[in-house]
C-alpha positions as a printed Julia matrix, in Angstrom:
325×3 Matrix{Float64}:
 -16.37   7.65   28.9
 -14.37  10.08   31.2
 -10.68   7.37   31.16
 -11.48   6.88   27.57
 -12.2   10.56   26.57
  -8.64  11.61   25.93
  -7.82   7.82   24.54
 -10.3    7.93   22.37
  -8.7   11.49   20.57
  -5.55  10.09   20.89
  -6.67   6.99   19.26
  -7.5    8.77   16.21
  -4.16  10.87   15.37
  -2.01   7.81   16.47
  -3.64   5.99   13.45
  -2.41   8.59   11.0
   0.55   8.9    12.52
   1.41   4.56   11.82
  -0.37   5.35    8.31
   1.82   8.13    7.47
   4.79   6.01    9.14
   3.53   2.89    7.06
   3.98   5.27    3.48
   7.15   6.53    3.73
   9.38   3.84    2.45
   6.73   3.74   -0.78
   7.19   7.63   -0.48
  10.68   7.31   -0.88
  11.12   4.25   -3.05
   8.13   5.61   -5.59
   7.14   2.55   -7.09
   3.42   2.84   -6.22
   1.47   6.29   -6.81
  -1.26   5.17   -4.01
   1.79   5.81   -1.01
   1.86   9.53   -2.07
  -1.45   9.56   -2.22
  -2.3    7.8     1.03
   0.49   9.62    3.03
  -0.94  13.3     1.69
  -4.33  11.95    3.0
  -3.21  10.63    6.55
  -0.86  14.74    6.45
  -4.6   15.97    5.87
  -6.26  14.63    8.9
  -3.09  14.82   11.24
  -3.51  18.73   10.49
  -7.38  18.99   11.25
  -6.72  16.97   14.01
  -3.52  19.27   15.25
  -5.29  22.4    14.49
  -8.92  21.64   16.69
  -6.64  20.09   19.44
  -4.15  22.13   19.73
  -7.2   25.07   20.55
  -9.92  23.2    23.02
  -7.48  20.75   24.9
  -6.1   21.96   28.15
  -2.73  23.43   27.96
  -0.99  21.17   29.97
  -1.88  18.36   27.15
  -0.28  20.55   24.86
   2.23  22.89   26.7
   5.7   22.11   25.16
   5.11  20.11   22.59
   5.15  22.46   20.05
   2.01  21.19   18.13
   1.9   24.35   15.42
   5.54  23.7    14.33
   4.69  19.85   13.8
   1.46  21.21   12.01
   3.46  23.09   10.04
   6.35  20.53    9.02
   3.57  18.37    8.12
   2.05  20.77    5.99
   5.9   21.47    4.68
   5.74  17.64    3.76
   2.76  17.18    2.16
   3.02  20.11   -0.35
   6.76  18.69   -1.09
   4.67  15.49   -2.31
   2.13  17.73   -4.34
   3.64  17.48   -7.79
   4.74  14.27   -7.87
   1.37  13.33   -6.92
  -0.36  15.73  -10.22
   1.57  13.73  -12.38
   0.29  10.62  -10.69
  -3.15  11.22  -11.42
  -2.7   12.55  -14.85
  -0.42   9.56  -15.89
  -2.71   7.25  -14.32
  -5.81   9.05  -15.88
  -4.82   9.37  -19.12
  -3.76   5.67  -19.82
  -6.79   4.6   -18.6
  -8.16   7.15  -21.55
  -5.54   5.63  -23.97
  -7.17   2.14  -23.05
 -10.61   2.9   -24.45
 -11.72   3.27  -27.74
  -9.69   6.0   -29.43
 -10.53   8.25  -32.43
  -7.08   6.62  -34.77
  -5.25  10.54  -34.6
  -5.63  10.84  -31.03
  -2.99   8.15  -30.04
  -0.06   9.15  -31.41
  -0.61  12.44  -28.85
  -1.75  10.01  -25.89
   1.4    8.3   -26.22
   3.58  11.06  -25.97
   1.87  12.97  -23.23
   1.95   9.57  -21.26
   5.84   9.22  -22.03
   6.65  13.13  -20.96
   4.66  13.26  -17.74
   6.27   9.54  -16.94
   9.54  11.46  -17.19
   8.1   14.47  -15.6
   7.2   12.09  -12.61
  10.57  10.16  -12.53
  12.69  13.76  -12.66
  10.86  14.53   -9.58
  11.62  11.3    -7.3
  14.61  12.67   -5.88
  12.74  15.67   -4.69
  10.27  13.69   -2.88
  13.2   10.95   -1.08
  14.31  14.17   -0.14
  11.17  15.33    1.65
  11.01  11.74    3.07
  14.39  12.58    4.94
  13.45  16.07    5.87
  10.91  14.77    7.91
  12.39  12.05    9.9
  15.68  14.32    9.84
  13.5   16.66   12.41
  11.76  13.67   14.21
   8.21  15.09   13.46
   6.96  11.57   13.74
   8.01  10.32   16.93
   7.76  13.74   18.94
   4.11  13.34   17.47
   4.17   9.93   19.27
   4.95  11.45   22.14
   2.05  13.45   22.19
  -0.42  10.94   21.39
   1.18   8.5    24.56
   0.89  11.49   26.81
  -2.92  12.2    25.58
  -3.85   8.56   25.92
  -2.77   8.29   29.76
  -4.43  11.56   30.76
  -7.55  11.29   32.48
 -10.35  13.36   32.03
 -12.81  14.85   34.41
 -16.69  15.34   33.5
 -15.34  19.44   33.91
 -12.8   19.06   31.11
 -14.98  16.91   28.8
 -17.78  19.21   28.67
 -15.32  22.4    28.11
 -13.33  20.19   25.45
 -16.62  19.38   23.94
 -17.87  23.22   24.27
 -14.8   24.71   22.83
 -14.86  21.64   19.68
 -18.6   22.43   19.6
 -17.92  26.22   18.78
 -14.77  25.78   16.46
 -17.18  23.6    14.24
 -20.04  25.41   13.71
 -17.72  27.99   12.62
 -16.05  25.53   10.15
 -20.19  24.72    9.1
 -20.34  28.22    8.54
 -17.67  28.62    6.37
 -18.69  25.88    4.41
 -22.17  26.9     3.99
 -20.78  29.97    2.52
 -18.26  28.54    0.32
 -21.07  26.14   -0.84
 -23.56  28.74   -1.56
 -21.0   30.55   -3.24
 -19.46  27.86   -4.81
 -23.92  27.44   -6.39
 -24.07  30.79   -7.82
 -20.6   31.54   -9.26
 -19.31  27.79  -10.12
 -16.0   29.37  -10.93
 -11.98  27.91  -10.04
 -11.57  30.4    -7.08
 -14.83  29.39   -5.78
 -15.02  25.58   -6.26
 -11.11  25.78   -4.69
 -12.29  27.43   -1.88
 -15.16  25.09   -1.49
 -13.18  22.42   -1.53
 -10.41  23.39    0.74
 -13.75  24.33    3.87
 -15.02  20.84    2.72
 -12.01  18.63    3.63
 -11.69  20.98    6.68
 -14.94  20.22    8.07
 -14.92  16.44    6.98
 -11.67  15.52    9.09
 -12.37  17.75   12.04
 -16.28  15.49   12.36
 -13.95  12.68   11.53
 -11.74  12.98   14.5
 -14.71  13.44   16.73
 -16.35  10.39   15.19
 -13.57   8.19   16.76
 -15.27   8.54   20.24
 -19.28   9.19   19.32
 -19.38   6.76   16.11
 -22.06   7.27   13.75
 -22.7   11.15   15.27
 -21.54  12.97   12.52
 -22.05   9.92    9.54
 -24.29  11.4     7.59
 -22.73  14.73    7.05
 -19.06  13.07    6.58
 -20.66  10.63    4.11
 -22.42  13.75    2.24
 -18.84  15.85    2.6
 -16.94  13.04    0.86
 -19.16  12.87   -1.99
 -18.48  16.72   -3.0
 -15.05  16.21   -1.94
 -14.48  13.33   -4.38
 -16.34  15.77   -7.31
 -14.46  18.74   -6.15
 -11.41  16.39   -6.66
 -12.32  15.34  -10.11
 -12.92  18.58  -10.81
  -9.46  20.13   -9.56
  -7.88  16.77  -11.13
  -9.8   18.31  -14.71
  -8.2   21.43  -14.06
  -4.72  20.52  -13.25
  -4.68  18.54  -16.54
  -5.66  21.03  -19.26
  -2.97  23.07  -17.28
  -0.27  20.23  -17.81
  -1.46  19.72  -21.41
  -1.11  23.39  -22.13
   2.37  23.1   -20.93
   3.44  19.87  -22.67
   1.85  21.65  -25.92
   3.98  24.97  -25.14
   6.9   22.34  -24.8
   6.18  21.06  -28.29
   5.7   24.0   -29.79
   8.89  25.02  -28.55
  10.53  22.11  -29.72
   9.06  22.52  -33.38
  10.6   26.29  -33.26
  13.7   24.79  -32.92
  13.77  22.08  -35.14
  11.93  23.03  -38.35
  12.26  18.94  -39.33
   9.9   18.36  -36.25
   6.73  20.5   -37.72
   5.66  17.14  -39.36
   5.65  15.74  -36.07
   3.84  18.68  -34.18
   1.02  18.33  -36.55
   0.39  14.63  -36.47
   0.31  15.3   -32.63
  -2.32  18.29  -32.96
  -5.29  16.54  -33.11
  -4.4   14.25  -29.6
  -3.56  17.25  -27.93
  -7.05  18.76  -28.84
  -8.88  15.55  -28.19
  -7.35  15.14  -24.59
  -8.13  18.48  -23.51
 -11.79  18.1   -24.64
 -12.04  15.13  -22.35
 -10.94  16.99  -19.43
 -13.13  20.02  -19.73
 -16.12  17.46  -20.33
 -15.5   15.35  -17.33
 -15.03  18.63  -15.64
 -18.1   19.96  -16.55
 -20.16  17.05  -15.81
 -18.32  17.13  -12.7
 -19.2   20.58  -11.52
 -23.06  19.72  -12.6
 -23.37  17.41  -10.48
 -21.77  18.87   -7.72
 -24.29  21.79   -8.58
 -27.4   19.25   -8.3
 -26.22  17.64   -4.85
 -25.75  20.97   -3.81
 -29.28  22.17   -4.36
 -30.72  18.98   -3.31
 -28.52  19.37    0.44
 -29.87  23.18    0.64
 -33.88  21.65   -0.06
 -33.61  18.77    2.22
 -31.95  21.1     4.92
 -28.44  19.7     5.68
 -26.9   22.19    6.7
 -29.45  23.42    9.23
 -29.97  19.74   10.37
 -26.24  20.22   10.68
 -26.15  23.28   12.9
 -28.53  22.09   15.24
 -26.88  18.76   16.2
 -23.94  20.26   17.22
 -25.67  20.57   20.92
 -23.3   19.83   23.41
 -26.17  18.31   26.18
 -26.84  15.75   22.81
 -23.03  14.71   22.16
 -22.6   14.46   25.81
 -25.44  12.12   26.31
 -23.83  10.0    23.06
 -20.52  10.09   24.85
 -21.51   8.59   27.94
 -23.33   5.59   26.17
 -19.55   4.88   24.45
């Protein structure tokens, strides 16, 4: 394991760097949501990965190459994408709504919100080509890829893999930690501050056990696979959220629009009753949501995960796995 130590870290942000690389001309172009949406995911991991590196490797793998700035214009990029990517999700999940059985005075609403946030999502292409150019206008990319080559030909001594793995060992347990806590809290209060919160130590500690996954497979599969289930209800949940907010705004917009046009309050109130039904099916997915995320919760604390957690991060254990690699 010692030549394929470093290879083996460098193995895994290469891969979201050509994923990232792969998106872009989708990015740009904006013909298929899933390119946002895949690009924002490969920013996600490329950031865990940047931010445990960056602290446990030694510094001359990472003297001069200016890892926080990159972190940080990938960060810049992502968020750049985040709006486009809202409207996305509620475009995409409200036609699939408007393709089931509707209640005859909800689709007159459907159809408009689907129309406006359409719109919404074409007014805001420009903004995201331009984020596409930002980034390769500052070379993030390849100076990444630079990186990665000079991580993949270092060679590591049994010394440095045992402090890399020490230092790693330390930063997550105090990512488990956090999470614990923002789970716990996330139990008793079950409110938006909390479940965001949640969320955000979630993803955190699911692509940091990722990254060390690529050289001790199946170490940390349990708790990623557990971590991606209350990610994907945390993300239903936020998804829930962000479209009663969106609705609320589109309805202000309306409202607006009747205020100045008297000859469109006929209108307005034929649309009422969509606008009322769409919201309920947001807070009810939400809420079932957030139930069961309370249920797999409880049923992790009972059957001990996160203690089982704590106590396999043992560096003589995930040394012994990394020599059989």
């Amino acid at each position: 394991m010692q030549n394929g130590f470093y290879q083996g870290l460098a193995s895994f942000v290469a891969r979201q760097v050509r994923r990232l690389s792969r998106r872009l001309k989708g990015v740009r172009e904006g013909t298929d949501p899933e390119d946002i949406h895949q690009a924002r995911v490969a920013c996600r991991r490329l950031r865990a990965s940047l931010r445990q590196l960056r602290e446990v490797l030694p510094r001359e793998l990472t003297r001069g190459h200016k890892l926080r700035k990159l972190r940080r214009q990938i960060r810049t990029f992502a968020q750049a994408l985040g709006e486009a990517r809202d409207l996305d999700v509620q475009a995409g999940r409200f036609e699939t709504l408007a393709a089931t059985e509707l209640p005859p005075e909800a689709k007159p609403a459907l159809d408009w919100i689907i129309r406006r946030l359409r719109f919404l999502r074409r007014d805001l292409q420009k903004q995201v080509s331009d984020a596409v150019d930002w980034l390769e206008d500052r070379t993030v990319l390849s100076r990444l890829t630079d990186w990665v080559n000079k991580l993949s030909r270092a060679q590591a001594s049994q010394t440095e893999i045992e402090q890399v793995v020490s230092k790693s060992l330390e930063l997550i347990g105090q990512e488990v930690q956090e999470a614990q806590s923002q789970a716990n809290e996330a139990l008793a209060q079950s409110n938006p501050e909390s479940l965001h919160a949640f969320r955000i130590a979630v993803k955190r500690l699911r692509y940091t056990l990722e990254l060390w996954e690529e050289i001790a497979p199946k170490t940390f599969s349990d708790a990623i696979s557990q971590c991606r289930q209350w990610q994907e209800l945390l993300g239903t949940i936020c998804d829930s959220t962000v479209g009663e907010r969106l609705l609320q705004q589109l309805r202000s917009e309306k409202q607006g629009q009747k205020e100045r046009q008297a000859a469109g309050s006929a209108s307005e109130d034929k649309l009422a009753p969509g606008f009322h039904y769409v919201l309920l099916f947001c807070h009810r997915e939400k809420q079932a949501a957030e139930e069961k995320l309370r249920a797999l919760l409880r049923e992790a604390e009972q059957k001990g995960f996160w203690t089982g957690l704590s106590k396999s991060l043992n560096l003589q254990t995930l040394l012994r796995q990394l020599t059989k690699q």
